[in-house]
GUMI-402406 format. One line per field, with one value per residue (C-alpha): residue in one letter; x, y, z. Coordinates in pm, whole numbers. Layout:
residu: A|...;
px: X|...;
py: Y|...;
pz: Z|...;
***
This chain:
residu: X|X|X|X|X|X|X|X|X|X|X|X|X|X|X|X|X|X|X|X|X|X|X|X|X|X|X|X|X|X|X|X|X|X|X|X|X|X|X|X|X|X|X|X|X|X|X|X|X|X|X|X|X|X|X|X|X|X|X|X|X|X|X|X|X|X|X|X|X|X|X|X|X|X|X|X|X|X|X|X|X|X|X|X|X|X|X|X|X|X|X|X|X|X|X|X|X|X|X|X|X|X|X|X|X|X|X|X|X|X|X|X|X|X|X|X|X|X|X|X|X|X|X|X|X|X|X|X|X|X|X|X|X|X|X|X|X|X|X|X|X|X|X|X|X|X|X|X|X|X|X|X|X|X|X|X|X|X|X|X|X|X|X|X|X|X|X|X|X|X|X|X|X|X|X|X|X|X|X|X|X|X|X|X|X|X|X|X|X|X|X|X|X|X|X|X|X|X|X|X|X|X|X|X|X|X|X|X|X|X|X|X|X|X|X|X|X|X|X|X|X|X|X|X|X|X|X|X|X|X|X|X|X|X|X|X|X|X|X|X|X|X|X|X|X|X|X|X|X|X|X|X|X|X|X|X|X|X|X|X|X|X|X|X|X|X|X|X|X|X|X|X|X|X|X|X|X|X|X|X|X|X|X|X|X|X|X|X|X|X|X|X|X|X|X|X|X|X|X|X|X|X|X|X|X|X|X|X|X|X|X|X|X|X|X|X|X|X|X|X|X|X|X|X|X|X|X|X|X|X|X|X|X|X|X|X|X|X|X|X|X|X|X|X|X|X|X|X|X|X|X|X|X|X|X|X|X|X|X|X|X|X|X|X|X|X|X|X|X|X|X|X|X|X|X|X|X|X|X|X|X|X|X|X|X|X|X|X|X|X|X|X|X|X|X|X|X|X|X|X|X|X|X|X|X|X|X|X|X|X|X|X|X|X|X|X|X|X|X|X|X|X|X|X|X|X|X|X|X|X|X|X|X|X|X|X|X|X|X|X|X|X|X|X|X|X|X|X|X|X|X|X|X|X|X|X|X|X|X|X|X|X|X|X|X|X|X|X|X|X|X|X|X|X|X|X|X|X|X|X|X|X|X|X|X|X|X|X|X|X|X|X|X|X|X|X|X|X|X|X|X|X|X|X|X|X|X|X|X|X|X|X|X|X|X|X|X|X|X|X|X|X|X|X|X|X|X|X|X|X|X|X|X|X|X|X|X|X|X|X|X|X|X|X|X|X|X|X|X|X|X|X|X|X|X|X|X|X|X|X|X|X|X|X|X|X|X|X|X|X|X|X|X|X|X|X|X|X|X|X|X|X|X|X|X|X|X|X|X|X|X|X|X|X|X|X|X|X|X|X|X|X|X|X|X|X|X|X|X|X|X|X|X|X|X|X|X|X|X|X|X|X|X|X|X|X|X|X|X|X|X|X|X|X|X|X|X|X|X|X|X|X|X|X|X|X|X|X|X|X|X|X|X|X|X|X|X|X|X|X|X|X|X|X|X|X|X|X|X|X|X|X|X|X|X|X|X|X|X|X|X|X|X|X|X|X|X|X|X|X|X|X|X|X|X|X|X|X|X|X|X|X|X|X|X|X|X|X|X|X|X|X|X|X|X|X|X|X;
px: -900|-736|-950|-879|-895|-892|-790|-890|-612|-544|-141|141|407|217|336|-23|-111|198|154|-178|-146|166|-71|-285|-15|188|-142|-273|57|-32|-386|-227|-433|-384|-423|-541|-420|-621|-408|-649|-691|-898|-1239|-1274|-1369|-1024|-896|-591|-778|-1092|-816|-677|-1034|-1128|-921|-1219|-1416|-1226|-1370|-1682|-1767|-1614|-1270|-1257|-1375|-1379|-1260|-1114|-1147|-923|-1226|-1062|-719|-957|-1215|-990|-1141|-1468|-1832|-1893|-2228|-1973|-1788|-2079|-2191|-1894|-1907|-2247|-2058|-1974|-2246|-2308|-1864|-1770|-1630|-1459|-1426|-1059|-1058|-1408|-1763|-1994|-2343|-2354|-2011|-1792|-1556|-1244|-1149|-917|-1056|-860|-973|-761|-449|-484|-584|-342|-59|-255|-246|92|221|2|41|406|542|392|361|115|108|-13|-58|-260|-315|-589|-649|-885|-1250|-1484|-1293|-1445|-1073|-931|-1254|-1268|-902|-965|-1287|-1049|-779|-1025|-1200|-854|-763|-1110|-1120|-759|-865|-611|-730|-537|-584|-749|-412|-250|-478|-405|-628|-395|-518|-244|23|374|369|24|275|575|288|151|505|506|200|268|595|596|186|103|396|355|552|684|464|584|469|281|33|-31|-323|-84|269|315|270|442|788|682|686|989|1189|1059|1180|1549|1578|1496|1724|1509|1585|1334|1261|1477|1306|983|827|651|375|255|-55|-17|340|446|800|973|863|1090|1411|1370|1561|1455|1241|874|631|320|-9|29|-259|-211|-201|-45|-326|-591|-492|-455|-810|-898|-771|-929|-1268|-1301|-1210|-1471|-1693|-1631|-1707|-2058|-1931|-2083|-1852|-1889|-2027|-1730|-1396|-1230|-871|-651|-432|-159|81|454|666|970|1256|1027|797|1079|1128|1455|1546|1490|1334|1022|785|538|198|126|-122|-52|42|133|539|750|1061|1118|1159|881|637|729|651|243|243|338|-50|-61|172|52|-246|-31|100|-207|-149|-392|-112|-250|-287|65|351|549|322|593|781|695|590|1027|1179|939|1132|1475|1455|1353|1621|1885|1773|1744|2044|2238|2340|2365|2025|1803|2062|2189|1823|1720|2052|1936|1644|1726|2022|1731|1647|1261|1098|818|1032|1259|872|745|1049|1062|676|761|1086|859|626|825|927|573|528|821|716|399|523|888|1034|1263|1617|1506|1311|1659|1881|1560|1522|1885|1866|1586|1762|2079|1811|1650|1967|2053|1767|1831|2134|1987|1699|1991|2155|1898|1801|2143|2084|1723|1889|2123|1827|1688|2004|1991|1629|1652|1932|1746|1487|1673|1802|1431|1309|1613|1555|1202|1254|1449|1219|981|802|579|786|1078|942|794|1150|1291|1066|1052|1487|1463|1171|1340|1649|1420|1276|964|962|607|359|129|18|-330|-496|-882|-1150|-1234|-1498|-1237|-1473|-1289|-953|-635|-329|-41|265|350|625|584|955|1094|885|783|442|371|119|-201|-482|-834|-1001|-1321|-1419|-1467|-1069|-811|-538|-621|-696|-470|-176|-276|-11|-26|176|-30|52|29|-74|-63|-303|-252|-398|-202|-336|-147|-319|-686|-554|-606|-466|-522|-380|-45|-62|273|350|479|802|1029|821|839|554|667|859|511|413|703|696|345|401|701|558|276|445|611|355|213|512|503|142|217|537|336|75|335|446|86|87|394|307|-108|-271|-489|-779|-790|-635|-456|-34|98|360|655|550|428|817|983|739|787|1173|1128|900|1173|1387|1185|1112|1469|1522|1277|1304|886|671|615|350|225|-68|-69|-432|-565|-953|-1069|-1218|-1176|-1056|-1397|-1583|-1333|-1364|-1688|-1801|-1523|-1208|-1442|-1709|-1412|-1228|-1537|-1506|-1183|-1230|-1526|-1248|-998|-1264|-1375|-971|-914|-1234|-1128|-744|-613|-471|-108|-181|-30|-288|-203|-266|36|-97|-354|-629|-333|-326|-107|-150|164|105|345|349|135|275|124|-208|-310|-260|-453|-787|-708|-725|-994|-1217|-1141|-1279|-1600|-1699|-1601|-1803|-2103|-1987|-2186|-2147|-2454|-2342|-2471|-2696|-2866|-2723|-2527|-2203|-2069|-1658|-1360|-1034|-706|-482|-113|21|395|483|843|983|729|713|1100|1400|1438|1186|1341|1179|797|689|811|707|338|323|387|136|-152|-87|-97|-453|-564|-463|-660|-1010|-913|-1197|-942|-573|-247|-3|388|637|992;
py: -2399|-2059|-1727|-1491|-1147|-812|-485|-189|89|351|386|189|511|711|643|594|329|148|168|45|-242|-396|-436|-642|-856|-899|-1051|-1215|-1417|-1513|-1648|-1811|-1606|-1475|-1153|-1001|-598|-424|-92|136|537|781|779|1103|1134|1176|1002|873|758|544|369|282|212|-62|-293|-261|-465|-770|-807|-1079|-1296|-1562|-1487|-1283|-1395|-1100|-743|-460|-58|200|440|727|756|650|887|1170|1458|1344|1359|1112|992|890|696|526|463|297|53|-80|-267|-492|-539|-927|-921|-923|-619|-376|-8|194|538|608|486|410|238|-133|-206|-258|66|96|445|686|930|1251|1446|1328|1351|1656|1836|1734|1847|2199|2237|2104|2402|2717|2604|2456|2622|2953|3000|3260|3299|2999|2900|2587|2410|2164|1851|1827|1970|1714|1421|1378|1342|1700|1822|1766|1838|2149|2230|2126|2367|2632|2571|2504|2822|2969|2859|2991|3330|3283|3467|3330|3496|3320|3433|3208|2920|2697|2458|2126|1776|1577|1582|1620|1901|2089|2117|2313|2496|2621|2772|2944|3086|3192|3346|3463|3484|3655|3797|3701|3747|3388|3249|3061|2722|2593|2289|2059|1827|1520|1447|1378|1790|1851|1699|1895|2220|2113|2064|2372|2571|2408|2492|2879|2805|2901|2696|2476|2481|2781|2994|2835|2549|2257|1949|1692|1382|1043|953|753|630|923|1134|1013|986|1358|1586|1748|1448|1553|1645|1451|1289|905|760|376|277|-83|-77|1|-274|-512|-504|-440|-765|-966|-824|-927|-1249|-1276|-1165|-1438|-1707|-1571|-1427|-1128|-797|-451|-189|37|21|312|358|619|872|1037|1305|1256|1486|1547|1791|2007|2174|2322|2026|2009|1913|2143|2454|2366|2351|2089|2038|1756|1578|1633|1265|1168|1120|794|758|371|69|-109|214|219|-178|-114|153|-33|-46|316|320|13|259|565|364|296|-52|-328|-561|-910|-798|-751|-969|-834|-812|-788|-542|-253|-440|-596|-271|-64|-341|-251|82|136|-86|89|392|256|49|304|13|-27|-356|-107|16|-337|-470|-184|-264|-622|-580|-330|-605|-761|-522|-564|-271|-332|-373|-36|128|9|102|468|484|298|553|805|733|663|1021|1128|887|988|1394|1261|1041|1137|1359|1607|1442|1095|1301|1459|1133|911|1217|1157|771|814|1032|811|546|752|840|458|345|667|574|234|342|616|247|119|370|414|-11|130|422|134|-93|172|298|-92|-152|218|113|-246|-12|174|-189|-275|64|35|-325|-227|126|-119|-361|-321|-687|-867|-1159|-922|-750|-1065|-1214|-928|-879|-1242|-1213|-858|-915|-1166|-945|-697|-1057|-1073|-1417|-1491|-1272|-1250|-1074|-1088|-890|-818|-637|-232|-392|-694|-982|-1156|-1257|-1424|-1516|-1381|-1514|-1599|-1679|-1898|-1917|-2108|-2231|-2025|-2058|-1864|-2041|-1857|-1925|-1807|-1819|-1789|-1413|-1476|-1537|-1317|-1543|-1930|-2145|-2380|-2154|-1965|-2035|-2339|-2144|-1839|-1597|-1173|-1074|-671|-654|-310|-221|-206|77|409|707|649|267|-13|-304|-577|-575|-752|-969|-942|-1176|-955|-945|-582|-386|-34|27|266|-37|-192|126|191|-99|-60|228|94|-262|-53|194|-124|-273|71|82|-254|-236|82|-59|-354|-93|82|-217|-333|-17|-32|-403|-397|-217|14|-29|-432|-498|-756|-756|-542|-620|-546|-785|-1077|-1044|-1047|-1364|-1533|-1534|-1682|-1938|-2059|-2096|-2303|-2519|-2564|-2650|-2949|-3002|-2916|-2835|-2435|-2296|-1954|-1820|-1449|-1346|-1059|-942|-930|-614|-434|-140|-97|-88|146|413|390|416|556|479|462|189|35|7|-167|-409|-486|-471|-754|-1013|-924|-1089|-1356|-1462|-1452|-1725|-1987|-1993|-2213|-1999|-2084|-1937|-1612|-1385|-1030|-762|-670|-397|-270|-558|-804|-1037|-1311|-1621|-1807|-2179|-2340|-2728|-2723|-2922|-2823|-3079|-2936|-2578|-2618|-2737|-2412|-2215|-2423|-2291|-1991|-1921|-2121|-1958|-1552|-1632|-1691|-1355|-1088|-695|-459|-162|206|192|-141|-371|-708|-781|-1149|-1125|-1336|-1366|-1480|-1709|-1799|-2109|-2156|-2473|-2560|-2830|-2913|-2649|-2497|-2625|-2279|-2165|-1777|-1778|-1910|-1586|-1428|-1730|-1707|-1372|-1501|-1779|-1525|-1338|-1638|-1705|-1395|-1454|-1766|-1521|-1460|-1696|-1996|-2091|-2133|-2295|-2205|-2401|-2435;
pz: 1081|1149|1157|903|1026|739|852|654|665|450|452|627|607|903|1293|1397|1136|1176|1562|1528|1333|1490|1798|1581|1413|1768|1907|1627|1648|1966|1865|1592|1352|1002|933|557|572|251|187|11|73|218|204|-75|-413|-577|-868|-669|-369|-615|-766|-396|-233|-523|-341|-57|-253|-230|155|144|443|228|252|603|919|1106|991|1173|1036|1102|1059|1241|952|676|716|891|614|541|730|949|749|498|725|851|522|426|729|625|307|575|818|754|887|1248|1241|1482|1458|1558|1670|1563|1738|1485|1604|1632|1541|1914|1838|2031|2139|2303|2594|2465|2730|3043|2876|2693|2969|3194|2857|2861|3202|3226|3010|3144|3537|3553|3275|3298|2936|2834|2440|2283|1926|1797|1539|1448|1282|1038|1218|1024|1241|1579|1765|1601|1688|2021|2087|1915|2201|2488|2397|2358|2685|2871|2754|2861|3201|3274|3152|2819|2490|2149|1870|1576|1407|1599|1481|1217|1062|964|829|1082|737|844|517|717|1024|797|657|1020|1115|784|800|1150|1080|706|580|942|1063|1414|1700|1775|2061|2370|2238|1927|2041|1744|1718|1666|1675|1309|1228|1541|1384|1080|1269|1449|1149|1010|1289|1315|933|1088|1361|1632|1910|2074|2377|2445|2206|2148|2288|2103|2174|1999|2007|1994|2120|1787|1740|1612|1900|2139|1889|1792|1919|2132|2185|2211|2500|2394|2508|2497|2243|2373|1997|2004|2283|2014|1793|2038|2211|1813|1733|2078|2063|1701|1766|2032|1767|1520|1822|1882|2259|2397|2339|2497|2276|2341|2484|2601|2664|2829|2727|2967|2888|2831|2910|2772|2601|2352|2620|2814|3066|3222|3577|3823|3581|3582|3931|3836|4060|4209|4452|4808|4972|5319|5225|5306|5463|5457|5159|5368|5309|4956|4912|5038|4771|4452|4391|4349|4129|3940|3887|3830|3496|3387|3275|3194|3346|3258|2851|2846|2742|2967|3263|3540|3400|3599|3963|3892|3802|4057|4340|4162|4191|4544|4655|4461|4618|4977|4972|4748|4467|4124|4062|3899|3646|3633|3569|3272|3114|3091|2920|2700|2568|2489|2210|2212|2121|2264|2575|2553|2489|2830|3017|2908|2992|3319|3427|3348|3580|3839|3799|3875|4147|4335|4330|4490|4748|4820|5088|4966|5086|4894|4569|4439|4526|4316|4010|3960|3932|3709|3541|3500|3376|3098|2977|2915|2795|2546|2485|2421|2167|1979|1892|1777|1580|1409|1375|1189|971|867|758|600|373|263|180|45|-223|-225|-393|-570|-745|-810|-925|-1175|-1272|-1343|-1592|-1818|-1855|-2143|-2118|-1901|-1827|-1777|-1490|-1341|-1367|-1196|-870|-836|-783|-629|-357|-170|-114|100|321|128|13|-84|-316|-582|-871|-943|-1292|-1223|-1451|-1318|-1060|-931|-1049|-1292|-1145|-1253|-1136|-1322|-1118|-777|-579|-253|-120|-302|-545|-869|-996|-1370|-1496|-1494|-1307|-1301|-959|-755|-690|-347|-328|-219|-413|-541|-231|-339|-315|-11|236|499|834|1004|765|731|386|276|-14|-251|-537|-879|-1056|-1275|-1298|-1441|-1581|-1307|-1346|-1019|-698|-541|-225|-39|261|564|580|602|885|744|534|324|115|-30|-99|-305|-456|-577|-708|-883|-1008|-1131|-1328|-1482|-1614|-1732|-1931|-2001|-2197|-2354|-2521|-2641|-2751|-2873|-3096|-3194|-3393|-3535|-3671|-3701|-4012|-3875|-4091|-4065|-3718|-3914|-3917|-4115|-4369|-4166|-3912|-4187|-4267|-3965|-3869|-4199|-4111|-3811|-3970|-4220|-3930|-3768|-4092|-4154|-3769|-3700|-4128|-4122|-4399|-4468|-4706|-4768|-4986|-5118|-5203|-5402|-5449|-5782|-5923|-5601|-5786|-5929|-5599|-5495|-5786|-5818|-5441|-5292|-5086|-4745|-4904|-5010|-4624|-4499|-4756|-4647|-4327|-4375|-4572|-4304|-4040|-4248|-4338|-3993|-3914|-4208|-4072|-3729|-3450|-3579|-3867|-3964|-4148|-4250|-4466|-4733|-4860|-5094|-5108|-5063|-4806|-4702|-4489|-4359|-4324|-4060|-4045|-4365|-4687|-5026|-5009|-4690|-4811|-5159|-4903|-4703|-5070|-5183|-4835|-4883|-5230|-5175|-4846|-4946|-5284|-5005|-4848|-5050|-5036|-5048|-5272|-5184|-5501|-5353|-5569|-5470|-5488|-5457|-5372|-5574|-5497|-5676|-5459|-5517|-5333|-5203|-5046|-4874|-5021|-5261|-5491|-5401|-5201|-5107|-4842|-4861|-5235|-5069|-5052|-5383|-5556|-5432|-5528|-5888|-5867|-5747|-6041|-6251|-6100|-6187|-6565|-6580|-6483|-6079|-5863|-5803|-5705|-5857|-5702|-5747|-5970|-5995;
***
């Protein structure tokens, strides 16, 4: 049987989430393992984020065999006790921790220190730059923290004093990096530094975009840097000097180590992974301007020299080679190059064009961390004569694989425009439907245009213990009949899907209302689509259940909770309709209390709305569920009949008046008071040919009965 491995996350729109987790799906792919991806929030006591985090408590040991928490995004603003605290919901779960160590659950981490260091020291020692500005993460999180300590210390030790004006304090929101250049530049009217350092790349683009809508030029004016190395920081422009957090790393030693815990093996207690800085455009790096340091090494001349060292450069990547799918990429393209610069061809250009024509991401990644550290490799190892001739090549080859990504991209922005009208189409589709079955009609049509072919819609109680199936769609095949199911199920076993599968779980919730959750089978890779679409499908069905609440009112007396007349009319049409149709048997009753208007002036209108209220209840009891009780107004009621011929309608009368005589009211003044009514009987075709006149002629028979002394039935006559 396949392992089922969860993955608690808090959004799919961020870089380092979506980083993250394709490391685990890429791998669990490869184990032939499904993964279960539970979209809550952060880990804070705000309205939105409890309605997000309920969907938490669908993770038992019964329907996860292992689970993986991204503690570090989920718990990014909050004490770490909290964190930890929230962990221990799942201590009888293999589970791993991401980006946070917490004790006695195997945590995979980044070192931030290497790479950091070597960014800072990059930009005071090669670049000169002397006035810096900063600007944290949130300081309860252990990563901003620390980065936070290194920049100060950096700073320290190369006798650097920043002003605490020119310190920000962010939460690693693209909208906190904006708001550090405008504090900067409007709140503290600062003289623009030589480079801002943000805690993570995400406010870094923020900034960036901030200061091209200024039109300060980076890096000519100003210099930027970034954390984390996600997507978007290479396809900026300028494309962003950053410290390489080996996320798809994370997610992929993630994903192994909790499957070693599910098999009872051994695991380290922490796994620690490098970082390395990336340099690129935003720091000021262009060819030849800036003199970068680097270790003295005994210089080659030869390609035979160069072959002994592919080792050190092996190491100089910083690759755990054998984890990788493509684990001779760099050793192959480290040959290419050094031939093409020894034997002055074009193999190495030849041989990155190949791959990129492969368009693999994951591929066009690896080769811009590869050129780049060739670039590195030869300043440590090349004499002068070969370094320019080899810079240039490198050059040539970061410019295609660029060129390469810019395609790509344009490709992506393409995609995007489409699932972005795609949305538009469902968002539409959605406002205009007023109805349940409307708006499961609709997503079940619109999903599969944006490749997700599979999902469910499950309705659950406030603490997600009763659970139903509303609808699902598996392909091809539609299934709306509902189903109640075990609470230790994600979705009905019976319908959970028979390939490895991906499922994105999210909560359906509006406001303070929460409604169930939606199970989505992977399908579009930007994450931002499922959260749209929960957002969307939920406001739907907010809309949906205040319409019918909406429409309860305007056809439910308030004081019963019986139909009101308007709706016993509209029914009663559709009722002749159907008797005329399939040539059926219609009968209806009109009943009025006896007296009432005694109890009523003589104890008041309130007394006399409980009594009401109490026949209302008791109508309700001595009728079948096809029957159409409601309340006409006054102390009238009437009861529609379908399928019921005059015989069968007199017994309904006849119940009725012996079981409300049992029915006896306590009045204020102690006494009792034992309740009558007066019932007219209408019967289609018995008593009239004419089922339009049923209701009109009952109305005259209850009257009748109420001549004769009230306390029986009259039936209708032509």
């Amino acid at each position: 049987m396949r392992k089922k491995i969860g993955v608690i996350i808090n959004y799919l729109y961020e870089g380092y989430q979506l980083k993250v987790l394709s490391g685990i799906l890429n791998t669990a792919r490869n184990y032939n393992t499904d993964v279960l991806v539970f979209v809550g929030g952060n880990l804070n006591s705000d309205i939105e984020n409890i309605q997000r985090n309920k969907i938490y408590k669908l993770i038992t040991s019964k329907n996860v065999d292992g689970l993986i928490i991204l503690g570090l995004v989920l718990g990014y603003n909050i004490p770490k006790e909290k964190i930890i605290q929230f962990y221990k919901n799942f201590v009888d779960i293999p589970t791993v921790s991401i980006g946070i160590k917490v004790k006695n659950f195997p945590s995979i981490i980044t070192d931030n220190s290497k790479g950091f260091i070597s960014l800072l020291n990059h930009l005071v020692k090669d670049h000169k730059y002397k006035n810096f500005a900063f600007v944290t993460g949130p300081l309860n999180n252990d990563e901003a923290k620390e980065r936070y300590e290194i920049f100060l210390r950096v700073m320290g030790e190369n006798h650097m004093e920043v002003s605490s004006d020119y310190i920000y304090y962010g939460d690693f929101s693209k909208i906190s990096g904006i708001n550090a250049v405008k504090a900067f530049l409007d709140e503290r009217k600062l003289k623009l530094p030589d480079v801002i350092v943000f805690s993570n790349d995400i406010m870094a683009i923020g900034g960036i975009e901030e200061l091209k809508r200024r039109n300060i030029k980076i890096p000519e004016e100003i210099a930027i840097t970034g954390f984390d190395n996600i997507e978007e920081s290479y396809s900026i422009t300028p494309s962003l000097t950053t410290v390489d957090q080996p996320l798809y790393k994370l997610g992929e030693t993630a994903l192994e180590t909790c499957l070693s815990l599910t098999l009872g093996e051994k695991t380290r207690e922490d796994v620690i992974l490098p970082t390395k800085l990336i340099i690129r455009e935003s720091c000021g790096h262009k060819e030849g301007t800036v003199n970068i340091y680097f270790p003295e090494k005994e210089k080659v001349k030869n390609i035979s020299e160069i072959r002994k060292l592919k080792k050190d450069f092996l190491e100089l990547l910083e690759k755990d080679l054998k984890d990788k799918k493509n684990y001779q990429l760099p050793s192959e393209i480290y040959d290419f190059f050094f031939t093409s610069l020894f034997e002055n061809n074009q193999v190495f250009l030849n041989k990155i064009c190949e791959y990129l024509e492969k368009e693999e991401p994951e591929t066009i990644e690896e080769l811009k961390e590869i050129t780049s550290s060739l670039y590195l490799f030869v300043q440590i190892y090349l004499e002068e004569d070969l370094k320019k001739t080899a810079e240039n090549l490198i050059l040539t080859a970061e410019k295609i694989i660029k060129a390469y990504s810019e395609k790509l991209l344009r490709y992506e922005k393409f995609k995007i425009n489409e699932e972005t009208e795609l949305l538009g189409y469902v968002g539409s589709d959605l406002l205009s439907s007023f109805r349940m079955e409307d708006i499961l009609e609709r997503i079940s049509i619109r999903l599969p245009e944006l490749n997700i072919n599979t999902f469910y819609l499950i309705s659950t109680d406030e603490n997600l213990e009763k659970r139903k199936l509303i609808f699902a769609r598996l392909k091809d095949r539609i299934v709306q009949e509902e189903i109640s199911f075990n609470s230790n199920e994600i979705i009905p076993q019976k319908l959970y899907p028979k390939e490895r599968t991906t499922l994105i779980i999210k909560p359906l919730y509006f406001q303070e209302s929460f409604f169930g959750y939606i199970v989505f089978e992977y399908g579009p890779k930007r994450g931002v689509i499922y959260e749209i679409l929960r957002s969307q499908i939920s406001a739907a069905i907010q809309g949906a259940k205040l319409f019918e609440e909406l429409n309860q009112l305007a056809i439910t007396d308030p004081l019963t909770k019986l139909p009101n007349r308007r709706y016993i009319e509209a029914e009663f049409q559709k009722e002749i309709e159907r008797s005329k149709r399939y040539s059926s048997p219609l009968s209806v009753m009109v009943l009025d209390l006896d007296n009432f208007k005694i109890i009523n002036d003589t104890f008041g209108h309130q007394y006399g709305d409980g009594v009401l209220k109490k026949i209302a209840e008791n109508l309700r009891k001595y009728c079948r569920k096809v029957d159409i009780v409601g309340r006409f107004g006054g102390d009238e009621f009437v009861i529609i009949l379908p399928e019921t011929n005059l015989e069968k309608s007199i017994k309904v009368a006849d119940k009725i008046i012996k079981n409300l005589e049992k029915m006896n009211i306590t009045l204020p003044n102690g006494e009792k008071v034992y309740i009558s009514v007066s019932i007219g009987i209408a019967s289609y075709p018995e008593t009239t040919k004419d089922p339009e006149k049923l209701l009109s002629l009952a109305d005259i028979a209850m009257y009748n009965a109420k001549k004769l002394g009230g306390k029986q039935y009259s039936v209708a006559s032509f």
